[in-house]
PDB file as gemmi writes it, atoms N, CA and C in Angstrom:
CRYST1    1.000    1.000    1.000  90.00  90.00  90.00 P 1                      
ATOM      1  N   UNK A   1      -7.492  -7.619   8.939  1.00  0.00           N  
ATOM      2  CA  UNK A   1      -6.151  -8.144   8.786  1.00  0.00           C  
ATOM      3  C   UNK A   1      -6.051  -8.823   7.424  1.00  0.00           C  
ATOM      4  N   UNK A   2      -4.661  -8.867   6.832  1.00  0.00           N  
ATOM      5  CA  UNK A   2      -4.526  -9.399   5.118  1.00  0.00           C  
ATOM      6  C   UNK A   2      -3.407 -10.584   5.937  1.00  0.00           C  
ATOM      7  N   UNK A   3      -3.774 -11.833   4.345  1.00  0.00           N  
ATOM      8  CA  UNK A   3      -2.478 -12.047   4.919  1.00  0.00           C  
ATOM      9  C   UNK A   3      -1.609 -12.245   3.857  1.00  0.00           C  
ATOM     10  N   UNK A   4      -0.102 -12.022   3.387  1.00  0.00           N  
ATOM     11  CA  UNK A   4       0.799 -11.779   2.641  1.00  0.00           C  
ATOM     12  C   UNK A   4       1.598 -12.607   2.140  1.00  0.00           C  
ATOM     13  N   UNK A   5       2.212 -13.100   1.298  1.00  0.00           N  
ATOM     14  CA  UNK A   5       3.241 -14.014   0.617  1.00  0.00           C  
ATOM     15  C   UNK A   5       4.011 -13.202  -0.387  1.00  0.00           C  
ATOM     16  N   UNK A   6       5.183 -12.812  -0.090  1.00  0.00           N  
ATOM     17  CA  UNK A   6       5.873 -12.298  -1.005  1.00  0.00           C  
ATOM     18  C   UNK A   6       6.839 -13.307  -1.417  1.00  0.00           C  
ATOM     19  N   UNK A   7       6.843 -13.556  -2.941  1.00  0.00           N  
ATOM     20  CA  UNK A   7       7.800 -14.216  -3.575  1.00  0.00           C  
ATOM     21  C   UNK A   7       9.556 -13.043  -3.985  1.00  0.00           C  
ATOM     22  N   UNK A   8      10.618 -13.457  -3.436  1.00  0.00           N  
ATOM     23  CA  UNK A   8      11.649 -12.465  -3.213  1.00  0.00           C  
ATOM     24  C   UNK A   8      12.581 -13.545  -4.355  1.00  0.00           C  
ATOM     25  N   UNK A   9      13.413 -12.548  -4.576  1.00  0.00           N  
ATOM     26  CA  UNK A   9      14.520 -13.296  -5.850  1.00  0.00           C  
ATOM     27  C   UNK A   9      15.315 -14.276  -4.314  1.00  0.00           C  
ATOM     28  N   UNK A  10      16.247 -15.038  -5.213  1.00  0.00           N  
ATOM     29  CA  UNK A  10      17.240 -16.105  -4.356  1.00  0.00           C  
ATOM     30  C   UNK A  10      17.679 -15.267  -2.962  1.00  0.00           C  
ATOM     31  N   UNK A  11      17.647 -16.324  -2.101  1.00  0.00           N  
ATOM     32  CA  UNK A  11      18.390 -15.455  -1.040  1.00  0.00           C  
ATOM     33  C   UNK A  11      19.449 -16.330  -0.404  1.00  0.00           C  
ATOM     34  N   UNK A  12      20.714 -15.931  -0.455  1.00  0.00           N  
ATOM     35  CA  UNK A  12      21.835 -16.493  -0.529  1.00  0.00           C  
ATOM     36  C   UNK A  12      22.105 -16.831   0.626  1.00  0.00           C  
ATOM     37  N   UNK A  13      21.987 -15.884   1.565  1.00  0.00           N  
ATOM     38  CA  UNK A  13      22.898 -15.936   3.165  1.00  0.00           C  
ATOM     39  C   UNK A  13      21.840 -15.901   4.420  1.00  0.00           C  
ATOM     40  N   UNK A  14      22.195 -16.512   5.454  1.00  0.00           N  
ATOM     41  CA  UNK A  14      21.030 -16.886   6.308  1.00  0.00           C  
ATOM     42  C   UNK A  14      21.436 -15.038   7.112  1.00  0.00           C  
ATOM     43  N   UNK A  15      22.442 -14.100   6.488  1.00  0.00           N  
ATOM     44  CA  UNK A  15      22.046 -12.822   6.988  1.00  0.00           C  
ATOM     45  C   UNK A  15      21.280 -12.215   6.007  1.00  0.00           C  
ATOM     46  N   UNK A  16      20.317 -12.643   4.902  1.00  0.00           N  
ATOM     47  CA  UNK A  16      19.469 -12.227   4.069  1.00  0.00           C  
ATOM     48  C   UNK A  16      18.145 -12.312   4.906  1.00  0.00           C  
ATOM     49  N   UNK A  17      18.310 -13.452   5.004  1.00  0.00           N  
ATOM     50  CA  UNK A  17      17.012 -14.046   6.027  1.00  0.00           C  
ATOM     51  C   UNK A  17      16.532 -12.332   6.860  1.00  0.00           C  
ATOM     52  N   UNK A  18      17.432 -12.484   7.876  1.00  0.00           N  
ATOM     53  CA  UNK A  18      17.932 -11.547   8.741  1.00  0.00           C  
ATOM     54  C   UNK A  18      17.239 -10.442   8.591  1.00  0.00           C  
ATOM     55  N   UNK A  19      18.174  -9.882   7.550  1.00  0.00           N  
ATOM     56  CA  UNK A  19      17.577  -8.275   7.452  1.00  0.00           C  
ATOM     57  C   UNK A  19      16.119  -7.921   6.787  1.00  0.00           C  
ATOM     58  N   UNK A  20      15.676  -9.721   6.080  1.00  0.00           N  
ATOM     59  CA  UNK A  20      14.451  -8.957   5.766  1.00  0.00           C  
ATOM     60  C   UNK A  20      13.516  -8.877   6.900  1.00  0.00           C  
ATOM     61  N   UNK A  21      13.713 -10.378   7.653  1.00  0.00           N  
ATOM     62  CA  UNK A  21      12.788 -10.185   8.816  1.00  0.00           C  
ATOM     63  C   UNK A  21      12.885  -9.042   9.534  1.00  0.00           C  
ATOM     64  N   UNK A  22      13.868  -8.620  10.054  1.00  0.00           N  
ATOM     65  CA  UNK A  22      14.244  -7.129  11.138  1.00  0.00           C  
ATOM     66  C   UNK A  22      13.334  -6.133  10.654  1.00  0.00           C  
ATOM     67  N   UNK A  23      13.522  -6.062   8.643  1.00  0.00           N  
ATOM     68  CA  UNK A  23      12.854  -4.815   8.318  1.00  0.00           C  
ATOM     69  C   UNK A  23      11.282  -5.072   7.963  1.00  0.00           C  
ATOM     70  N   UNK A  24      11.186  -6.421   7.538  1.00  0.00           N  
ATOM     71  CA  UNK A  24       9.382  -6.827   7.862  1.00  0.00           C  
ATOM     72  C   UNK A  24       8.484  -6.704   9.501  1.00  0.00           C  
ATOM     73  N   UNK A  25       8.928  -6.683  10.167  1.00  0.00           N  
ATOM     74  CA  UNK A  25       8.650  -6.636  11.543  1.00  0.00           C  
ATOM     75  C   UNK A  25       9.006  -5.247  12.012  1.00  0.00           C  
ATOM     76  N   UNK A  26       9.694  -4.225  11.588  1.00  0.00           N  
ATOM     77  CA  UNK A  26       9.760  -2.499  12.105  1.00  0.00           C  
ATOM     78  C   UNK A  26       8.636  -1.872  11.426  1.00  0.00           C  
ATOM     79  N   UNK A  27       7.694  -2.637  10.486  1.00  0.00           N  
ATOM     80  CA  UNK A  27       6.630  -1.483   9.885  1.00  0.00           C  
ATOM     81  C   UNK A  27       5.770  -1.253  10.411  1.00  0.00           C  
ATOM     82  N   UNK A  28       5.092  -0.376  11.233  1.00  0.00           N  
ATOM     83  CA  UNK A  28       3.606   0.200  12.022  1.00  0.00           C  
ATOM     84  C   UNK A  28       2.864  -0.584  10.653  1.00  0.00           C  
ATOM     85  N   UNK A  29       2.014  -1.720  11.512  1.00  0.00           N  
ATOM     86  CA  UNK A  29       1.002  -2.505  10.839  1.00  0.00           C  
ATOM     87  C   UNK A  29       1.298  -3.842  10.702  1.00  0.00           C  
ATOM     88  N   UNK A  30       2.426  -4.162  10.733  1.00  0.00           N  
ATOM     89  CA  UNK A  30       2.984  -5.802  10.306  1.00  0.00           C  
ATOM     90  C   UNK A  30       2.751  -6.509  11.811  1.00  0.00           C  
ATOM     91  N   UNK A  31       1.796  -7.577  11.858  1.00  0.00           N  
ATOM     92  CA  UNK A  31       1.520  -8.281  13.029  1.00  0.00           C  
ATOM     93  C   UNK A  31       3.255  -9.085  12.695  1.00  0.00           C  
ATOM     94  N   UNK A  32       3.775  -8.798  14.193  1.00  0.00           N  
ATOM     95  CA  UNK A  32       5.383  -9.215  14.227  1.00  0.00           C  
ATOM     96  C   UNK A  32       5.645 -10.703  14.108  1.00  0.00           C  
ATOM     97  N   UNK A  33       4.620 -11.321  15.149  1.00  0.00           N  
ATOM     98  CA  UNK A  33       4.466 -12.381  15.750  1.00  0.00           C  
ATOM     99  C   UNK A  33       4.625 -13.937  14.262  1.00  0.00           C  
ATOM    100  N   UNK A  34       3.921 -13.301  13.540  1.00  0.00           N  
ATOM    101  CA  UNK A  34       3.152 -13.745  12.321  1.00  0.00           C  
ATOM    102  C   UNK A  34       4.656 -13.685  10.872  1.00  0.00           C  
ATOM    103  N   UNK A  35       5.226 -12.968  11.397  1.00  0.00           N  
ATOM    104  CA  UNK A  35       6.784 -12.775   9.933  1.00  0.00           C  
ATOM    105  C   UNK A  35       7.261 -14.312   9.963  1.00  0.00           C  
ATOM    106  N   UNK A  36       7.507 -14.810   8.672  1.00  0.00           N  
ATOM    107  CA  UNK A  36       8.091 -16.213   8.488  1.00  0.00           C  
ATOM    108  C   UNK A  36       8.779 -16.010   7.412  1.00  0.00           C  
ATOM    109  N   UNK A  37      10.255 -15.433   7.210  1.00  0.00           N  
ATOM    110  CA  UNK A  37      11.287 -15.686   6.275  1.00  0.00           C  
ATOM    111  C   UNK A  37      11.751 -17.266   5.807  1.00  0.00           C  
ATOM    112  N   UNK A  38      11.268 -17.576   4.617  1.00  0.00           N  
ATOM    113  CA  UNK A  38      11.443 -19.197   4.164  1.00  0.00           C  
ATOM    114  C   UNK A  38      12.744 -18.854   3.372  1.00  0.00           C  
ATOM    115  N   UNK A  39      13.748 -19.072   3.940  1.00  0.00           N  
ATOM    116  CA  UNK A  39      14.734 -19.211   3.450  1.00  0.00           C  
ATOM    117  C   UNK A  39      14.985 -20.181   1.925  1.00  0.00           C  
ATOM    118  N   UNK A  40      14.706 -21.484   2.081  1.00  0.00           N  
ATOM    119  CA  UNK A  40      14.545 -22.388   0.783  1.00  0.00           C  
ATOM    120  C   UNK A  40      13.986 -21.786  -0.184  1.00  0.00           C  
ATOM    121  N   UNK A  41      12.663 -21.401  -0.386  1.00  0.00           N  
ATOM    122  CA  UNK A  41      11.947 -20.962  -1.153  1.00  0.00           C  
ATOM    123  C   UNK A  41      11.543 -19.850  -1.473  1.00  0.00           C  
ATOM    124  N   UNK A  42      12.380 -18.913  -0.571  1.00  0.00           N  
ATOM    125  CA  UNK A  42      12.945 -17.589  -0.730  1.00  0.00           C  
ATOM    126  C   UNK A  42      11.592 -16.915  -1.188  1.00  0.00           C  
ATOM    127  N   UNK A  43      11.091 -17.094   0.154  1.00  0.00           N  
ATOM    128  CA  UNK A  43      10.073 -16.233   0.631  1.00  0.00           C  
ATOM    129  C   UNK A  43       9.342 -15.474   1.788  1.00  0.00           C  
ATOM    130  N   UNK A  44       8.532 -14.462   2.050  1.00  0.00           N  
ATOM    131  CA  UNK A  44       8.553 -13.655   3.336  1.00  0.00           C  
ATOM    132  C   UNK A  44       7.083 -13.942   3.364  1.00  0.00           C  
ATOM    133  N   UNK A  45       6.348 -14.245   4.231  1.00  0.00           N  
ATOM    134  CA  UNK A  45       4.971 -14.719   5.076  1.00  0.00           C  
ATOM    135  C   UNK A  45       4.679 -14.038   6.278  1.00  0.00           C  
ATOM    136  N   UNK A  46       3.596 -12.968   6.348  1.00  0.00           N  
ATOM    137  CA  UNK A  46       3.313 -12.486   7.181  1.00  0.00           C  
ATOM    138  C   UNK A  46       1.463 -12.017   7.132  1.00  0.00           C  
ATOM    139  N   UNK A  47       1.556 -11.236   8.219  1.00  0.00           N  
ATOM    140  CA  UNK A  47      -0.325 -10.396   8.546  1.00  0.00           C  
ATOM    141  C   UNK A  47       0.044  -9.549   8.584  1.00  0.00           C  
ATOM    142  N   UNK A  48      -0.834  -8.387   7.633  1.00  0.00           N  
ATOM    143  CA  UNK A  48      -0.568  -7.169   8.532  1.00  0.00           C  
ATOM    144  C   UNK A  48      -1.954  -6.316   8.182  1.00  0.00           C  
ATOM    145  N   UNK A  49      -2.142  -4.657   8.467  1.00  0.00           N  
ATOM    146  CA  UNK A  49      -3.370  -4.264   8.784  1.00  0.00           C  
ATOM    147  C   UNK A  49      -3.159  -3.585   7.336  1.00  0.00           C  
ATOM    148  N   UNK A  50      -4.042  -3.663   6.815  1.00  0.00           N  
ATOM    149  CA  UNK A  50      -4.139  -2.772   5.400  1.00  0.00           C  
ATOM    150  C   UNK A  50      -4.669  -1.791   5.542  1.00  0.00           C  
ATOM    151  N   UNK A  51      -5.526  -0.974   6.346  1.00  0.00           N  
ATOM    152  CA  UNK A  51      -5.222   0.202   7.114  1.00  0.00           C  
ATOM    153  C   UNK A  51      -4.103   1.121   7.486  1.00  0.00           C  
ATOM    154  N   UNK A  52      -3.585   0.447   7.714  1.00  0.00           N  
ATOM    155  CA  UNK A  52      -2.211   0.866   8.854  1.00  0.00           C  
ATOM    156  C   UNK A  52      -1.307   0.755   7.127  1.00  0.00           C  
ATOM    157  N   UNK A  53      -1.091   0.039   6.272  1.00  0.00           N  
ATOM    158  CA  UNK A  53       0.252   0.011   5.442  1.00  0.00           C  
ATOM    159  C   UNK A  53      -0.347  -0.686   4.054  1.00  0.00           C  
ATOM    160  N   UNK A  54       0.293  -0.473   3.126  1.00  0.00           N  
ATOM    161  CA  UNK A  54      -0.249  -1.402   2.210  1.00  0.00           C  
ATOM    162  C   UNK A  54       0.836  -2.198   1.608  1.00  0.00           C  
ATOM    163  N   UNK A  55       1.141  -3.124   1.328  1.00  0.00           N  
ATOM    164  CA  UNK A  55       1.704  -4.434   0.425  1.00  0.00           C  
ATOM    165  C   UNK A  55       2.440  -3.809  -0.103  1.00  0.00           C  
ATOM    166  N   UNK A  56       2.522  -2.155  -1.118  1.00  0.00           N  
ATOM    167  CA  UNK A  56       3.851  -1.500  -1.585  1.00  0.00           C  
ATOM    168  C   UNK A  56       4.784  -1.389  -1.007  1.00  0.00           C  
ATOM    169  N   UNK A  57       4.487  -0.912   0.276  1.00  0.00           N  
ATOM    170  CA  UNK A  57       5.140   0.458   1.214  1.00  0.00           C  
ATOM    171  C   UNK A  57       6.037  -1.300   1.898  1.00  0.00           C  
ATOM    172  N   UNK A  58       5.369  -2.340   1.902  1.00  0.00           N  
ATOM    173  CA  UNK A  58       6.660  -3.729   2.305  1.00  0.00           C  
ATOM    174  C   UNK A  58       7.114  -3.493   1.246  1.00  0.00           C  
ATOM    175  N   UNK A  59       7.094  -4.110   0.082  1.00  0.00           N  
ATOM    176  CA  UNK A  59       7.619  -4.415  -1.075  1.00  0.00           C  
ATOM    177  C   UNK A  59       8.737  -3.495  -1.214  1.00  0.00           C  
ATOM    178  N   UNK A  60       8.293  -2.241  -1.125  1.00  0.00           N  
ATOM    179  CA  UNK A  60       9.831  -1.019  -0.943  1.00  0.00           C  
ATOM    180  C   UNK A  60      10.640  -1.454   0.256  1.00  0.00           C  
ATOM    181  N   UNK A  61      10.476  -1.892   1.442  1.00  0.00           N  
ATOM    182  CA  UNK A  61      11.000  -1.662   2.202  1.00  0.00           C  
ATOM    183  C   UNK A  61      11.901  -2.809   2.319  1.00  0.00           C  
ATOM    184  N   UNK A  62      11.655  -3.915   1.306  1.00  0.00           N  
ATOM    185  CA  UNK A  62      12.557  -5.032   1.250  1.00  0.00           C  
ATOM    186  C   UNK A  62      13.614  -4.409  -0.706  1.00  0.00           C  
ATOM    187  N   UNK A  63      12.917  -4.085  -1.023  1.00  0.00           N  
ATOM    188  CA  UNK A  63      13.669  -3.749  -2.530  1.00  0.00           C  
ATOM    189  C   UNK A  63      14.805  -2.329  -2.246  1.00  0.00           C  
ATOM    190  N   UNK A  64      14.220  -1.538  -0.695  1.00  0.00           N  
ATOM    191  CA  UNK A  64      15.193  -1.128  -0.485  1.00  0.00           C  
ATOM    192  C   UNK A  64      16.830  -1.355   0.122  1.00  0.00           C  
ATOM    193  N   UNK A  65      16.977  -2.520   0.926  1.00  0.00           N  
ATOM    194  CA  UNK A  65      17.435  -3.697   1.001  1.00  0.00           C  
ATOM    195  C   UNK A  65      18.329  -4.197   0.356  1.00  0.00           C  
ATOM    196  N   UNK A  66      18.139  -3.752  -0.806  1.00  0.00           N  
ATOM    197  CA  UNK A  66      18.640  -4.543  -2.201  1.00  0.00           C  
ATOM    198  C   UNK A  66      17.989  -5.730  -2.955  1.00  0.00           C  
ATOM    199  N   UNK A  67      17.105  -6.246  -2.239  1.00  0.00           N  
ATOM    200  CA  UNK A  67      16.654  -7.810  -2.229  1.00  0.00           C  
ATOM    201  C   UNK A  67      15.498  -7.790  -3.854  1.00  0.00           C  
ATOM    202  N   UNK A  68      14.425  -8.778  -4.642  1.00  0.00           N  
ATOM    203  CA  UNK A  68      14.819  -8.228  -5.555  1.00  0.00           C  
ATOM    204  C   UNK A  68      12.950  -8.998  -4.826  1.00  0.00           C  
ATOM    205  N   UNK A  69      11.901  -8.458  -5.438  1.00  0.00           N  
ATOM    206  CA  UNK A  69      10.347  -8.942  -4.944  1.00  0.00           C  
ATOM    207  C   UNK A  69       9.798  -9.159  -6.197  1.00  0.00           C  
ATOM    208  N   UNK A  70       9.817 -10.409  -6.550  1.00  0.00           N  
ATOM    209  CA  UNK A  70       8.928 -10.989  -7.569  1.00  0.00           C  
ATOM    210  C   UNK A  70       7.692 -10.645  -8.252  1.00  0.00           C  
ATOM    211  N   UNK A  71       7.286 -11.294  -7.073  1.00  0.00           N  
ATOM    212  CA  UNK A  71       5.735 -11.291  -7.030  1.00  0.00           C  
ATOM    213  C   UNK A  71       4.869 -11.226  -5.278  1.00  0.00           C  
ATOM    214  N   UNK A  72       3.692 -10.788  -5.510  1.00  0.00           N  
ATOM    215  CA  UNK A  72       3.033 -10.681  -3.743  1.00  0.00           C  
ATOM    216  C   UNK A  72       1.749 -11.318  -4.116  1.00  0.00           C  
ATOM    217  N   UNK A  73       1.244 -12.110  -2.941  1.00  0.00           N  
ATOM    218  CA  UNK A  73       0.046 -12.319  -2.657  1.00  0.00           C  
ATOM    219  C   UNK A  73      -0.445 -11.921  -1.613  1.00  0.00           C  
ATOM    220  N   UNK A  74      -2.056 -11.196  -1.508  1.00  0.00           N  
ATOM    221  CA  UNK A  74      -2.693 -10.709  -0.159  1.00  0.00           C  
ATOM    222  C   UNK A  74      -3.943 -11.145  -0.187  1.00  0.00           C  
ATOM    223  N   UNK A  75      -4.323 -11.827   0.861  1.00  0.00           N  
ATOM    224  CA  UNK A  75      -5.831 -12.368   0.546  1.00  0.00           C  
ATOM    225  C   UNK A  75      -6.112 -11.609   2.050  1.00  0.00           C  
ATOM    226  N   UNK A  76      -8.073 -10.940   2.259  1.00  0.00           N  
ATOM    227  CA  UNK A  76      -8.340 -11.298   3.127  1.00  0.00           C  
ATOM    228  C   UNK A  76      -8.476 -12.137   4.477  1.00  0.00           C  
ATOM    229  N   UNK A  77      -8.185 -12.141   5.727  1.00  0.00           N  
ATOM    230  CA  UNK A  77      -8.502 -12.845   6.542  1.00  0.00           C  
ATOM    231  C   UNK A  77      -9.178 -12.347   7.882  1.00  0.00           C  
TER     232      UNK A  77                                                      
END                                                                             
């Protein structure tokens, strides 16, 4: 298991929040339980299996979205 910090551009509306969590939590591999959309600091916190998905294949799936992904962190755990 990794675990993830994506830094995301501003996020304006608590339906930003929303759709990223919905679409962080539909990916085969993202432990669901574990998604934490920080609204303030406009950022997405999660686990997932680096097996199963890698850190891009999120990163697209929120930039598809529209939303805008900074920067990512993945450390072992």
């Amino acid at each position: 298991m990794h675990k993830a910090t994506i830094q995301l551009g501003t996020l304006t509306c608590p339906s930003c929040l929303q759709k990223i969590d919905n679409a962080v939590k539909s990916l085969e591999g993202v432990d669901k339980e574990s998604v934490n959309v920080l609204f303030n600091s406009s950022k997405v916190k999660f686990n997932f299996d680096a097996e199963k998905l890698s850190i891009e294949k999120i990163e697209n799936a929120i930039i598809a979205l529209g939303y805008e992904v900074k920067k990512s962190q993945v450390r072992k755990i």
